[in-house]
C-alpha positions as protocol buffer text, in pm:
chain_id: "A"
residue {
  index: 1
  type: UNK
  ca { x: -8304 y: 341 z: 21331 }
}
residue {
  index: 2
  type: UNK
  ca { x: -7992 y: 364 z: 21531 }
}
residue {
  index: 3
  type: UNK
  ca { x: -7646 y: 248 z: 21339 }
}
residue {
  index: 4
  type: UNK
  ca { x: -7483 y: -66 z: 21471 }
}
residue {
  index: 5
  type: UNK
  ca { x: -7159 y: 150 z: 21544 }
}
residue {
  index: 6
  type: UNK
  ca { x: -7165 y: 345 z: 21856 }
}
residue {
  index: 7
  type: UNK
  ca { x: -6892 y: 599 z: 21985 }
}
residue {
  index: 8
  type: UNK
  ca { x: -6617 y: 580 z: 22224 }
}
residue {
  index: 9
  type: UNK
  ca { x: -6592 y: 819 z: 22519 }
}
residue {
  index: 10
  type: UNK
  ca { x: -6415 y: 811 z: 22815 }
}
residue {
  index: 11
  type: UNK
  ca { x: -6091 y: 599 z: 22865 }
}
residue {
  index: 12
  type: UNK
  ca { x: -6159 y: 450 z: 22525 }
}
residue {
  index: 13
  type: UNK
  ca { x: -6175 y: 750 z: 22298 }
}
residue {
  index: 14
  type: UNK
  ca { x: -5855 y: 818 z: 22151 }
}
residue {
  index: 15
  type: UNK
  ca { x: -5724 y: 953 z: 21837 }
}
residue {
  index: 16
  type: UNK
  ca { x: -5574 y: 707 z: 21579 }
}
residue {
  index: 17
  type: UNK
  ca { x: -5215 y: 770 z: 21406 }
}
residue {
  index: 18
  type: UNK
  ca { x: -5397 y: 806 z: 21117 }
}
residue {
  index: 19
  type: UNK
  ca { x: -5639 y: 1086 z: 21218 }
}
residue {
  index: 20
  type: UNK
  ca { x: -5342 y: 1280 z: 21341 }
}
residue {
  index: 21
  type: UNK
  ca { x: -5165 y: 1246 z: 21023 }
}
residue {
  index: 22
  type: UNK
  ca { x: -5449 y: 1321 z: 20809 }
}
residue {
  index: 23
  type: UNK
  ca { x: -5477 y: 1677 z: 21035 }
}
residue {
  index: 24
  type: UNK
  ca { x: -5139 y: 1692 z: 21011 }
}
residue {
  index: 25
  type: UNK
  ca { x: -5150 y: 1687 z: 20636 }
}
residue {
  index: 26
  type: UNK
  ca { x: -5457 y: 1886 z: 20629 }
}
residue {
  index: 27
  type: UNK
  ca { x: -5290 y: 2150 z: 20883 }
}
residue {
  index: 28
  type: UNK
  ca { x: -4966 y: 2188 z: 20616 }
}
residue {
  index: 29
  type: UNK
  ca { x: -5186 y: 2214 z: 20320 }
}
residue {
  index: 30
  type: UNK
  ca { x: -5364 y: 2470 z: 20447 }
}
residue {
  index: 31
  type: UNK
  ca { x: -5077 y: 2672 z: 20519 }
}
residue {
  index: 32
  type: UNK
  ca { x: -4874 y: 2618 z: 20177 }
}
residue {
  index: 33
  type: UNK
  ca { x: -5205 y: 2738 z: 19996 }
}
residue {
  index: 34
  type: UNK
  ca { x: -5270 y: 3024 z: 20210 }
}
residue {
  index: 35
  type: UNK
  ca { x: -4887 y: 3152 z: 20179 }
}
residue {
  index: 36
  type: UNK
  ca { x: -4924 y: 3107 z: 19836 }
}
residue {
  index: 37
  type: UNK
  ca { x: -5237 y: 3315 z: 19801 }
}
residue {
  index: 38
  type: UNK
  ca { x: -5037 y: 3560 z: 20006 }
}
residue {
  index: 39
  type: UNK
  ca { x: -4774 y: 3598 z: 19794 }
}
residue {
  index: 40
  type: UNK
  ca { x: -4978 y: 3614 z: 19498 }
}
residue {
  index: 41
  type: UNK
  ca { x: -5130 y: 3889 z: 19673 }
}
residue {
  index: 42
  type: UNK
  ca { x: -4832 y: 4129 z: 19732 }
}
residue {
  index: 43
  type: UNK
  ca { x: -4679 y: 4018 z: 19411 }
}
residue {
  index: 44
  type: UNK
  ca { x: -4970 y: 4167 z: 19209 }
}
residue {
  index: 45
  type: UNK
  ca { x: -5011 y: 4482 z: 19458 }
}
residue {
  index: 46
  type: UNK
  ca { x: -4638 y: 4539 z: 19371 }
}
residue {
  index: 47
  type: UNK
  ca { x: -4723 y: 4501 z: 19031 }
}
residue {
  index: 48
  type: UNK
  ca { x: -4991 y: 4737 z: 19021 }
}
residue {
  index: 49
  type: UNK
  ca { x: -4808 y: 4946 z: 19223 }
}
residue {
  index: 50
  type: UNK
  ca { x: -4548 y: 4988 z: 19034 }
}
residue {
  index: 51
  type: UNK
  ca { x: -4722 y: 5022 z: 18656 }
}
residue {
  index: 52
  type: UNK
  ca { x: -4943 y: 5310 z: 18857 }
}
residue {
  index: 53
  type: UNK
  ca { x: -4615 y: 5488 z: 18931 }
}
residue {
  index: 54
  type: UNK
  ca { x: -4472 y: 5458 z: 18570 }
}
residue {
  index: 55
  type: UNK
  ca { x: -4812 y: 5567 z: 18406 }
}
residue {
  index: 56
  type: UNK
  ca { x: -4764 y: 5902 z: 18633 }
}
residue {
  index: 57
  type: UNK
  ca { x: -4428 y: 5974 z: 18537 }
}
């Protein structure tokens, strides 16, 4: 059975303030966690890095 909505194309399909803000928000969130992972990243290579180095001397 078909749903009662149907969707807009053509002249009438348009994105809403709201969508654009939620991808918006999405679109930020996405890049705080993945600089965050990134940093996490090179802080524990440098870490590592650096315990390696003591352990040899």
């Amino acid at each position: 059975m078909l749903a009662s909505y149907r969707a807009d194309y053509g002249e009438r399909s348009r994105f809403r303030w709201w969508h654009r803000l939620r991808a918006g928000v999405a679109l930020i969130g996405v890049v705080i966690l993945m600089g965050a992972g990134l940093t996490v990243l090179v802080g524990l290579f440098f870490v590592g890095i650096t315990i390696g180095l003591e352990t040899l001397v």
